[in-house]
C-alpha positions in Angstrom: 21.8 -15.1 -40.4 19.4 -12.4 -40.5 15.5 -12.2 -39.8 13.6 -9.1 -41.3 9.9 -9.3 -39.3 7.0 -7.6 -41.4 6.7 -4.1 -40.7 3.0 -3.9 -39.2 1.3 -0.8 -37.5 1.3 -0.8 -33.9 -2.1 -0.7 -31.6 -3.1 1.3 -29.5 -4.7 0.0 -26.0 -6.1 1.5 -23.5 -6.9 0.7 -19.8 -8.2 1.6 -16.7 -5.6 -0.5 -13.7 -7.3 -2.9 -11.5 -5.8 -1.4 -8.3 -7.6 1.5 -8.6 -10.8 0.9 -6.5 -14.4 1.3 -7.5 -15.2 4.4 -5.1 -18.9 3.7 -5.7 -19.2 0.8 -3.2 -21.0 1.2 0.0 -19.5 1.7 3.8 -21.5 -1.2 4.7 -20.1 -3.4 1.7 -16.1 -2.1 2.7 -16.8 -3.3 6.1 -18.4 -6.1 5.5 -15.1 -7.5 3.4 -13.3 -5.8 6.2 -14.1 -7.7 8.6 -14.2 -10.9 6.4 -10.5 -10.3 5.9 -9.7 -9.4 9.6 -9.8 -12.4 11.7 -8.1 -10.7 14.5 -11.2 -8.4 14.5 -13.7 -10.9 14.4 -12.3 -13.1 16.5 -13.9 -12.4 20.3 -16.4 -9.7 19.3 -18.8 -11.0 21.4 -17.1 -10.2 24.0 -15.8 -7.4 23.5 -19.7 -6.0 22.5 -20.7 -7.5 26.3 -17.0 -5.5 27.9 -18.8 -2.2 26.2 -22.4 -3.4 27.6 -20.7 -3.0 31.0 -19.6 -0.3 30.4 -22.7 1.9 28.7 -24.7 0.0 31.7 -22.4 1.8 34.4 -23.1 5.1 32.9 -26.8 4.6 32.3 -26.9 4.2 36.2 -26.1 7.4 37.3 -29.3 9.6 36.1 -31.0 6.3 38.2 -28.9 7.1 41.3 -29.3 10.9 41.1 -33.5 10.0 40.5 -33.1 7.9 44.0 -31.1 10.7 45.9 -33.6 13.1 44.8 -36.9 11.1 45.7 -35.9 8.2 48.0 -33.5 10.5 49.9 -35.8 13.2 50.2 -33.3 15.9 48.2 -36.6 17.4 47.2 -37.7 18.6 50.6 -34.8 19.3 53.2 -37.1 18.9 55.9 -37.1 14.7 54.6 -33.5 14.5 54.0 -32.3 10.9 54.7 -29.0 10.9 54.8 -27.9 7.6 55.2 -30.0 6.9 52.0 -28.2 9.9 50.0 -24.8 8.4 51.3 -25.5 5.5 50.3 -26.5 6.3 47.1 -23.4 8.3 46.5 -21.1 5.3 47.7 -23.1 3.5 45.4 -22.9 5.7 42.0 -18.8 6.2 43.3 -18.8 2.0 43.0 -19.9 2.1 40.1 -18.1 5.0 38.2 -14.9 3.0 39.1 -16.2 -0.6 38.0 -17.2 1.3 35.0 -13.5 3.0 34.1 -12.1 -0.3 34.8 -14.3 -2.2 32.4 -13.4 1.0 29.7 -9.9 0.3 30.5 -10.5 -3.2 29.6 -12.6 -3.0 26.6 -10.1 -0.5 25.3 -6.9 -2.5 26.2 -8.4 -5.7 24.1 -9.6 -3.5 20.9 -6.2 -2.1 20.4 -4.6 -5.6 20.8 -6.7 -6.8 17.8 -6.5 -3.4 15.9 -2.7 -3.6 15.9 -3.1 -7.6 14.8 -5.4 -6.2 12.4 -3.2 -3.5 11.3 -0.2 -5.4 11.2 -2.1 -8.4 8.9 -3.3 -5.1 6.4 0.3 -3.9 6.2 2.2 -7.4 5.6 -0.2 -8.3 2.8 -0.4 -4.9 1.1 3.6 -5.3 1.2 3.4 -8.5 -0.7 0.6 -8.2 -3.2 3.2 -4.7 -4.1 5.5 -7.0 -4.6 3.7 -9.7 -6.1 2.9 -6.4 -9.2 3.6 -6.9 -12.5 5.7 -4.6 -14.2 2.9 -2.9 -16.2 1.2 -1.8 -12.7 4.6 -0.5 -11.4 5.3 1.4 -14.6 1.4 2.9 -14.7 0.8 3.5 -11.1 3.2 6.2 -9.1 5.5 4.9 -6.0 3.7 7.3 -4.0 0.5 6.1 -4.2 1.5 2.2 -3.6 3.3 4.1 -0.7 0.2 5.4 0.6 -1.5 2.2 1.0 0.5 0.8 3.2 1.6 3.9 5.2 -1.3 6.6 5.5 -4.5 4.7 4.6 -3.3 2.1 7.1 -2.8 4.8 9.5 -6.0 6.1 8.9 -7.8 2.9 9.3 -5.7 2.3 12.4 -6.8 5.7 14.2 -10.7 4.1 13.6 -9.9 0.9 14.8 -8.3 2.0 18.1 -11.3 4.6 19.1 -13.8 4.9 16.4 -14.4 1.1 16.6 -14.6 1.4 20.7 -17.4 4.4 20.2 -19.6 2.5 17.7 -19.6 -0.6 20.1 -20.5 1.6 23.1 -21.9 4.5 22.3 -25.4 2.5 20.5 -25.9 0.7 23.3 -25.8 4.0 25.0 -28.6 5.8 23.1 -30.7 3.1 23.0 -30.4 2.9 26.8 -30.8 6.8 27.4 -33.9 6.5 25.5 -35.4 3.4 27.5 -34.7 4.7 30.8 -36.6 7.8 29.6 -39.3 6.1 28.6 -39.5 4.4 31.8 -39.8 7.5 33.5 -42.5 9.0 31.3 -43.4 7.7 27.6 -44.9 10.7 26.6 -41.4 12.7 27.2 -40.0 9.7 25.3 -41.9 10.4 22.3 -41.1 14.2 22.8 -37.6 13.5 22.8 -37.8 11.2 19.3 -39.9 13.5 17.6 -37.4 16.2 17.9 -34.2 14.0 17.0 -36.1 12.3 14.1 -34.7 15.1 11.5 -31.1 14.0 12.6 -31.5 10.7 10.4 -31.8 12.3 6.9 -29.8 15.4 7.6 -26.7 13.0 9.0 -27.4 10.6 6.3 -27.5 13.3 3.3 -24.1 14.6 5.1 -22.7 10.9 5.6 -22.9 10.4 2.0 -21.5 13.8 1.0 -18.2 12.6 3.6 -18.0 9.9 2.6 -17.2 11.3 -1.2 -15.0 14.0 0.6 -12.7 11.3 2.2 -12.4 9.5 -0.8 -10.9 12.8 -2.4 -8.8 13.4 0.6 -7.2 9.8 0.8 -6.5 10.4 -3.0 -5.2 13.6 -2.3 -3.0 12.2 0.5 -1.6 9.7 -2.1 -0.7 12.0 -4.9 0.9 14.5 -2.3 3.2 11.4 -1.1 3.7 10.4 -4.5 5.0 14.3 -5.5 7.3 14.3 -1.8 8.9 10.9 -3.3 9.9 12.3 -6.7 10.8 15.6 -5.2 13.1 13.3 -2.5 14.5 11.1 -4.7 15.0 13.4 -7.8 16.8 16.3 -5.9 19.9 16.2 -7.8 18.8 16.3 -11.0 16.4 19.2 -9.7 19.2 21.1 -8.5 21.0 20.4 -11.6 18.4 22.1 -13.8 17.6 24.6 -11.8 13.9 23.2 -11.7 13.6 24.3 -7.4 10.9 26.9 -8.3 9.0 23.9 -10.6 8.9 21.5 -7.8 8.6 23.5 -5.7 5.2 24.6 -7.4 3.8 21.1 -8.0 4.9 20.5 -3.8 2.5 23.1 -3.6 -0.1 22.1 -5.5 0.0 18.6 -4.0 -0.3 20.0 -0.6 -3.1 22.7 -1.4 -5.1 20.0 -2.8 -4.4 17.5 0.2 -5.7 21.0 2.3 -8.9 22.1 0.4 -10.2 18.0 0.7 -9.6 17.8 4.7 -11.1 21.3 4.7 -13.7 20.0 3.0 -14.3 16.9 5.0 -14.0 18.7 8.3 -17.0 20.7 7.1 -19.3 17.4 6.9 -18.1 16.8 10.8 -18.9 20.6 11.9 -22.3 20.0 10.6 -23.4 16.8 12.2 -21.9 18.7 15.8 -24.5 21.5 14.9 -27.3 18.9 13.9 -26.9 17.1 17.2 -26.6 20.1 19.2 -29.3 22.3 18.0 -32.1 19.4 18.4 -30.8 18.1 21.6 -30.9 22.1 22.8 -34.7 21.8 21.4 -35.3 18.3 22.9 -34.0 19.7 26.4 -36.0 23.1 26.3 -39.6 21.3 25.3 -38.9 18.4 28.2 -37.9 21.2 30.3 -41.7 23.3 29.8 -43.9 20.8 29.3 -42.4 18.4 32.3 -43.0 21.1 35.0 -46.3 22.7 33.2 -48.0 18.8 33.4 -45.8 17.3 36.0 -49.0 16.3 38.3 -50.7 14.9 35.1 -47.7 12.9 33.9 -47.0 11.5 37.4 -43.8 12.7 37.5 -41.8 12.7 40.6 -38.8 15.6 41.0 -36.4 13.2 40.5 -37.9 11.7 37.9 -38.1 14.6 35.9 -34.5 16.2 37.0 -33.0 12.7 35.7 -35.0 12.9 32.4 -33.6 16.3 31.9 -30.0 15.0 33.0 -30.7 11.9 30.8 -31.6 14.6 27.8 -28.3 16.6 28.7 -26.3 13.2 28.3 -28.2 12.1 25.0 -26.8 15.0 23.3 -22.7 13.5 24.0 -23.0 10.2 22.3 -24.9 11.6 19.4 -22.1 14.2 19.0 -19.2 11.6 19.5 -20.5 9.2 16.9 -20.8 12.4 14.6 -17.1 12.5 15.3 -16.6 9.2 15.1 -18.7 9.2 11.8 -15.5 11.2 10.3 -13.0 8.6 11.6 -15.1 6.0 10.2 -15.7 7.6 6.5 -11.8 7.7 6.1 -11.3 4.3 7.7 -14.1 3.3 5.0 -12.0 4.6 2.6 -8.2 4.0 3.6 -10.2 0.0 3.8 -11.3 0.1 0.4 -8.2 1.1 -1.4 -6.5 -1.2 0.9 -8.9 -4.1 0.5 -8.8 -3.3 -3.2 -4.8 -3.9 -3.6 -5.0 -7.0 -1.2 -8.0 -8.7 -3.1 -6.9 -7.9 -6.9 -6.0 -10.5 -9.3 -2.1 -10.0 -10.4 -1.2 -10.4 -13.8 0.8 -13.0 -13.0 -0.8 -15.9 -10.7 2.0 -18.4 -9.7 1.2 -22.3 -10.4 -0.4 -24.2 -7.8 2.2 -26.8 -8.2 4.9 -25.6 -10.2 7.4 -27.5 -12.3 11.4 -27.5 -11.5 13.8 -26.6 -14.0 17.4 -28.3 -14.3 20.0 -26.9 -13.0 23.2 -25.6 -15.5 22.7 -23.3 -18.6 19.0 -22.8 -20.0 17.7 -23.1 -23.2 15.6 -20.1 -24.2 12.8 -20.7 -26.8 10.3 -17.7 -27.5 7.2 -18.3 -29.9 5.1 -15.5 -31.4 5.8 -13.2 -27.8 3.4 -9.9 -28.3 3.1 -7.5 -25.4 1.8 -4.3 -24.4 1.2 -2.4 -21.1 -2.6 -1.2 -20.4 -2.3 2.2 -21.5 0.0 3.2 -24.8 1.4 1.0 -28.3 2.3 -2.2 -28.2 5.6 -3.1 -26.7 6.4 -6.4 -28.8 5.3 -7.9 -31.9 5.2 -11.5 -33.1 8.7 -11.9 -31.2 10.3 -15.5 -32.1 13.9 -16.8 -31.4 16.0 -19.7 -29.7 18.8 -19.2 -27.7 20.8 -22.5 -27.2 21.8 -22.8 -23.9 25.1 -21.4 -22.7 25.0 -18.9 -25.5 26.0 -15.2 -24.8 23.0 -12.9 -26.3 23.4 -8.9 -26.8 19.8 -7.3 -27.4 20.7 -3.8 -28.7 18.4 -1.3 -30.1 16.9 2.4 -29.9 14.9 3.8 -26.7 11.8 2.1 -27.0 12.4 -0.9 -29.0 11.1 -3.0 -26.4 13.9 -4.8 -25.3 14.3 -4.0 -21.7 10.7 -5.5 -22.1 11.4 -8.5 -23.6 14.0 -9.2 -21.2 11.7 -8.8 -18.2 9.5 -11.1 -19.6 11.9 -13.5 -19.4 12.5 -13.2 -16.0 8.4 -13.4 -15.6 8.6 -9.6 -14.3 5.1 -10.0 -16.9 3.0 -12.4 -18.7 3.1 -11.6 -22.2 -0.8 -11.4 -23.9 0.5 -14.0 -26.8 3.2 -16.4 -27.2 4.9 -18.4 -24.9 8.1 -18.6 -23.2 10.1 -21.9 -22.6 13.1 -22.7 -21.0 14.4 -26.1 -20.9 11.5 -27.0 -22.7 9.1 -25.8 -19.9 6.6 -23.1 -19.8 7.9 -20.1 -17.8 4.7 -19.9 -16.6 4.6 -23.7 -14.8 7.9 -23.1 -13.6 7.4 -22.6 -9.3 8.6 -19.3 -7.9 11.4 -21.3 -5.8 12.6 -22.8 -9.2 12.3 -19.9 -11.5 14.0 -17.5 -8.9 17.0 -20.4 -8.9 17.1 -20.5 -12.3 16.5 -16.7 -14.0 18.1 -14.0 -12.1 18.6 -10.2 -13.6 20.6 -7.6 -12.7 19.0 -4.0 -13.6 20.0 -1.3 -14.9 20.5 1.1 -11.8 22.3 -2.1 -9.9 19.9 -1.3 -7.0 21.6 -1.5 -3.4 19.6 -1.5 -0.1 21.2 0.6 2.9 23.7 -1.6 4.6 27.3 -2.8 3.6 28.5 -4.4 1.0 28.1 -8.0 2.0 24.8 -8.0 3.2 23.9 -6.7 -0.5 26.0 -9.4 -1.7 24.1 -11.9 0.2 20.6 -10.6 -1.3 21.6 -12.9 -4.1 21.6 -16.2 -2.1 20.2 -15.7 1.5 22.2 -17.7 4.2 25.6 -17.9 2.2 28.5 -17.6 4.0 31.7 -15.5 4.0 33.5 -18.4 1.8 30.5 -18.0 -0.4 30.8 -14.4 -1.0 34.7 -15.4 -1.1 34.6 -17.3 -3.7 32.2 -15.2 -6.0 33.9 -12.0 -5.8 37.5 -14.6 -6.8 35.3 -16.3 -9.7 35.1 -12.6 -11.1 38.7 -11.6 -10.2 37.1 -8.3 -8.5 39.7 -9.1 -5.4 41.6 -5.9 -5.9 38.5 -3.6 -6.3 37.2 -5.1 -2.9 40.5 -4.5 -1.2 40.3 -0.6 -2.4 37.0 0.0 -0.6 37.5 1.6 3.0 36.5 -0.4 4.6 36.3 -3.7 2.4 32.9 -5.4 2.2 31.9 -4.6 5.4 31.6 -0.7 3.9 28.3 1.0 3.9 26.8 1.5 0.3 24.2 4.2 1.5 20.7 4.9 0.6 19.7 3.1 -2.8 24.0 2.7 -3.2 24.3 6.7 -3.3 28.5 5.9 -1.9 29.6 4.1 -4.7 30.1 4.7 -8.3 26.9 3.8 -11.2 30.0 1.6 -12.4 30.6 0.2 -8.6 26.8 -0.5 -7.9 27.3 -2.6 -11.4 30.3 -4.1 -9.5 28.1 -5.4 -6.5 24.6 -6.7 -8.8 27.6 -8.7 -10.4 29.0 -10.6 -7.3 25.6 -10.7 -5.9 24.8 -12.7 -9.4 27.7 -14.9 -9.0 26.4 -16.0 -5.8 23.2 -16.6 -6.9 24.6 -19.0 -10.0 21.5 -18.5 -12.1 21.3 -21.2 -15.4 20.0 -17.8 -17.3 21.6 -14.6 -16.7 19.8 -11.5 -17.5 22.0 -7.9 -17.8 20.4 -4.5 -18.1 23.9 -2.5 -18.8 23.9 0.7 -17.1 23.6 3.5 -19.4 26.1 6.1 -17.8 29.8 5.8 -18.6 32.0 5.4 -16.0 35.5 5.2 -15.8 38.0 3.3 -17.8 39.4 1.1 -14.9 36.0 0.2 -14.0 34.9 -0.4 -17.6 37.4 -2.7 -18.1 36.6 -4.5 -14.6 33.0 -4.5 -15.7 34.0 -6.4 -19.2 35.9 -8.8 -18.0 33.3 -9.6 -14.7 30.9 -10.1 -17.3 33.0 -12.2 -19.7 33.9 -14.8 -16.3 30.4 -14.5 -15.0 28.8 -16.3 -18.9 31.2 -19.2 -18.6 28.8 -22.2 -17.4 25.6 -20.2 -18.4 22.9 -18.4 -20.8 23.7 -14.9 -20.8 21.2 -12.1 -22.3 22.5 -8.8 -22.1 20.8 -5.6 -23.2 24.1 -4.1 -24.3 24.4 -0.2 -24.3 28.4 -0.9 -24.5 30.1 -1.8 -27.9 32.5 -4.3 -26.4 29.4 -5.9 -24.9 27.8 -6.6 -28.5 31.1 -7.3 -30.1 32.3 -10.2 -27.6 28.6 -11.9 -27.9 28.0 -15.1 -29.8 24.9 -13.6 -30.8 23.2 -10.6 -31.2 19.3 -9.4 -31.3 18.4 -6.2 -33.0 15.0 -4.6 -31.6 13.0 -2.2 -33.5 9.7 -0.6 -32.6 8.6 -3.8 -31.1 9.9 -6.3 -33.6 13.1 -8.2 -33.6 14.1 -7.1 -37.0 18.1 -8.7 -37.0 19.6 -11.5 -35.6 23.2 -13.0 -35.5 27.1 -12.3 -34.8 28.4 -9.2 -34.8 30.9 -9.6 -37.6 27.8 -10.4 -40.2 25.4 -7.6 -39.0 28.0 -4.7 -39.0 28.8 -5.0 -42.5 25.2 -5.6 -43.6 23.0 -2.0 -44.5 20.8 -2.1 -41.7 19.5 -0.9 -37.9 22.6 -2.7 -36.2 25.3 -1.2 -38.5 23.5 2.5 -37.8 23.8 1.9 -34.1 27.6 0.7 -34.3 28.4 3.5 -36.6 26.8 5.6 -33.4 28.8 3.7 -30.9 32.0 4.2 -32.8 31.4 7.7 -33.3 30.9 8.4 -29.7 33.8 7.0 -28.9 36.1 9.0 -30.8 
């Protein structure tokens, strides 16, 4: 049988991914959620707020201690030296240094315990809503820049959280206190002191907002330079093999250059708030300085009084300047939180059901109705797709790069939600299937026949966590792959390398095989691999595939002929439409796309 679809224009759709983040939101807005989404943070911060009152209290004491020393002690005059009462004092201000550093130590200790729950809480749900991504957002958005999320911006929110958060809870409480004690001493020196720090507010707030943009570019930056490294890692050899070093190395360049001129930029913003605060507490201290010793009788001020409003001045000036610093910590945290926050918090295309239905086990019936599917930016992938596969049917999908059917078959493996149509299996909707059952009953093995670094059997055992050696046994029997095992060095215990890189394309195929007979999926999706590999392992490869259908629904996007040839059925894909359907012996000698394509086949062969 053979279905001709209508031949209608494809669409063009364009749009913007929802894990990019909306850089226009406020600090106070990212922190807010922040801190809504960091219990570990939250939890306590009373307490840790009254550990760095302690602390700003033991350093406000001094300038009081050296104002005693001076006037109760009779530093002033060394004709009234008491020096009991000096020694005292000293003893005193020693005392409470150490309580001081202790209480620091403290304070410290407790906000790096709840940064690195904090941190560790960011990372473990960044990893999963990664990996919770539909295939459109890992096709549109570049490794490096998931990468960056969860490595760099959580680094950079982790530098924030283990000082910069310690310096905003002390360092207010600080100033505030600074300022009280000098008004205590003399009000009118109080207001002196304001009046010349009052231009600090716009000027740091005009340069807050500029760093703010700055770090936003740099954290980009930082992404699209990790994202360039990754390519440049992992596509070495087919650099090398195109002689494309001088290329890559170029764009290497670029990325870094860029990463460069935005922390260049950014570190500008902080050397200006260090001049702002310097400059007006060098004002504050010179007017204090004149005008306390030209009225000193008419403001009632005492010697001590005024040396510990100048000290008090000289002391202002260091946590204005360290929250400056502190400001730059905190405008990349802002921004490392907001990408992170964004990813966390965005909707995936493909919600699991709150309570999920169970398929039955053995082979699945597939039924597709009216499937249409596109990606955000670019044509639409499928069109008004419709077939039924009985169950324990053997299915080759074949067509030309770009047909769309290494889409259609990660659609049904829910790798996507299609925008029309529906999917059933067994009569239910793949959507209402639970993750549990749909992971038990779909499984696909992709093209590359990714391995993860360790041997053989721990790969094998990706397929059904917790199986045993008899397991693993049994599969790799089932398949008849005994005598390939037994010609590894060092049998299944042999290390596969870094994304399989020791074995063959054909051997990696090998392994996703076995680790799909373990699994025993009721619907078995194969992406061939497209590079040939060698006749031994071609014929292992056919005949693994031929034992692993028995007892299930196999799909196979076939780039071998043997594959389309031994399939009960096979589905012809063009530009998005399935445009031929049935055996192999009908659609070969019928003028169309699939007799083209095995022409190719057998002329590539020869």
């Amino acid at each position: 049988m053979t279905a001709l679809a209508p031949d209608l224009p494809l669409e063009e759709e364009a749009a913007r991914s929802p894990y990019e983040p909306d850089e226009s939101e406020g600090a106070i807005s990212v922190v807010r959620r922040g801190m809504a989404a960091s219990p570990a943070l939250r939890r306590g911060l009373w307490i840790t707020a009254s550990m760095g009152l302690s602390v700003a209290l033991g350093r406000l004491v001094i300038p009081v201690l050296i104002q005693r020393a001076i006037d109760v002690g009779g530093l002033a005059d060394p004709e009234l030296i008491d020096v009991g009462a000096v020694t005292g004092q000293v003893i005193l201000a020693i005392t409470i240094v150490l309580a001081s550093g202790v209480a620091s130590w403290l304070t410290q200790r407790r906000l790096v315990h709840r940064a690195e729950e904090t941190l560790f809480h960011l990372r473990t749900s960044a990893f999963a809503k990664v990996h919770e991504l539909s295939v459109a957002d890992h096709n549109e958005t570049r490794k490096g820049i998931l990468l960056a999320r969860v490595t760099a911006d959580v680094e950079a929110l982790a530098l924030f959280v283990n000082w910069g958060f310690f310096a905003w809870v002390t360092e207010p409480i600080l100033i505030m206190g600074f300022f009280g004690l000098l008004a205590f001493y003399s009000w009118p020196l109080t207001l002196i002191v304001i009046v010349s720090f009052i231009p600090a507010l716009p000027l740091i707030r005009t340069v807050q907002r500029r760093q703010l943009a700055a770090n936003d570019d740099h954290r980009t930056a930082v992404g699209t330079m990790l994202s360039t490294f990754s390519e440049a890692v992992t596509g070495a050899a087919v650099i090398r093999a195109y002689g494309a070093q001088q290329r890559m190395s170029n764009q290497l360049s670029d990325s870094i250059d860029l990463r460069y001129s935005t922390k260049i930029r950014t570190n500008r913003y902080v050397a200006m708030t260090f001049v702002i605060t310097d400059l007006l507490a060098v004002m504050a201290f010179a007017l204090v300085l004149v005008l306390g010793i030209r009225y000193r009788d008419a403001l009632s001020l005492e010697v001590g009084e005024l040396a510990a409003s100048l000290f008090v001045i000289t002391l202002l000036s260091s946590p204005i300047a360290r929250l400056g610093e502190t400001l730059d910590q905190t405008q990349g945290a802002v921004s490392a939180w907001r990408k992170i926050l964004h990813l966390i918090d965005s909707e995936t295309d493909v919600p699991e059901p709150t309570t999920g239905s169970t398929a039955d086990p053995g082979p699945v019936r597939v039924d597709v109705e009216g499937l249409e599917f596109s990606y955000r930016v670019g044509p639409v992938v499928l069109r008004d797709v419709t077939v039924h596969i009985p169950a324990g049917s053997n299915v080759a999908i074949v067509g030309e790069t770009g047909s769309g059917k290494t889409t259609f078959a990660k659609l049904l493996c829910r790798l996507a939600d299609p925008q029309a149509g529906s999917i059933r299996l067994n009569g239910i909707e793949l959507r209402e299937l639970s993750p549990e059952s749909r992971h038990d009953t779909v499984r696909m093995v992709p093209q590359d026949g990714f391995l993860f670094d360790t041997s053989i059997k721990e790969n094998l055992r990706f397929g059904r966590p917790g199986a045993t050696d008899a397991d693993i046994a049994a599969a790799i029997r089932l398949l008849k792959l005994d005598w390939w095992v037994a010609k590894l060095p060092q049998g299944l215990a042999t290390e596969v390398g870094e994304r399989g890189g020791n074995l063959s394309v054909g051997e990696r195929q090998l392994v996703a095989l076995i680790r799909a007979a373990l699994a025993d999926p009721g619907l078995l999706i194969l992406d061939e691999a497209t590079s040939a590999v060698d006749p031994e392992t071609d014929a292992a490869l056919t005949a693994a595939i031929r034992r692993l259908s028995e007892g299930r629904t196999l799909v196979s996007i076939a780039h071998r002929l043997a594959t389309a040839e031994s399939a009960d059925t096979v589905m012809v894909f063009d530009a998005g439409r399935l445009v031929q359907m049935g055996p192999h012996a009908v659609l070969v000698a019928e003028p169309g796309i699939y007799q083209g394509l095995h022409k190719a086949w057998i002329g590539a062969t020869r």
